[in-house]
C-alpha positions, 0 to 999 in steps of 0.5 A: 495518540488519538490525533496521531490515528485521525491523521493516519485514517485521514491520510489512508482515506485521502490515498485511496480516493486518489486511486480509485480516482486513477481508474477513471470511473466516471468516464472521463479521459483525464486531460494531461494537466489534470493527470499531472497534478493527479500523480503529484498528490499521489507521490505526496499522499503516499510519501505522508502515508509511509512516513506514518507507516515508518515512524509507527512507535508502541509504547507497550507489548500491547500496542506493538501486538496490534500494529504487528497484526495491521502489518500482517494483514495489511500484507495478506490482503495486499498479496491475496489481491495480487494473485487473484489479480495474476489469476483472473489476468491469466485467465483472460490472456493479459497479465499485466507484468507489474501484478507479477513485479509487485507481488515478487517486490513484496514477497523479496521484501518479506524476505530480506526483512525476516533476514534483517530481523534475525541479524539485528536480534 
């Protein structure tokens, strides 16, 4: 379980250092090889991340408690960011239509995914 948990920290890590490193903060404009290779360890990263996220098993009432709250927070934080994201872009006259497609993508997933649950139980 422990082991489990360092890959998963480990993997989160990894993901969101290669993200913050998409936004360019050192100034550099990335060559196009170096964006390729970029976008490649992205999808990799973030195919390992989410196979975590999906094989997330709990042994007990407990534990099953816990990753219900990381999911709830995860998907509060996740949408409070997005509409800050659409507030401040409104607010400066360039929203950026993916803040509105990601913010709707999760809300609909949400959605279907409450549905689902009351289907299946």
């Amino acid at each position: 379980m422990k082991n489990n948990l360092l890959q998963e920290i480990s993997i989160s890590g990894i993901l969101i250092i290669l993200l913050v490193l998409f936004l360019n903060p050192f100034g550099f404009w990335m060559p196009t090889t170096l964006l390729m290779m970029m976008v490649l360890g992205l999808v990799v990263v973030f195919a390992l991340f989410a196979s975590f996220v999906w094989r997330e098993n709990h042994r007990d009432e407990r534990e099953g408690l816990h990753k219900m709250m990381a999911g709830r927070i995860a998907y509060l934080t996740g949408t409070a960011l997005l509409t800050l994201g659409i507030i401040v872009q409104s607010f400066n006259h360039e929203l950026d239509p993916w803040l509105v497609f990601a913010l709707a993508g999760m809300i609909v997933a949400k959605v279907i995914g409450l549905i689902y649950g009351q289907i299946k139980n």
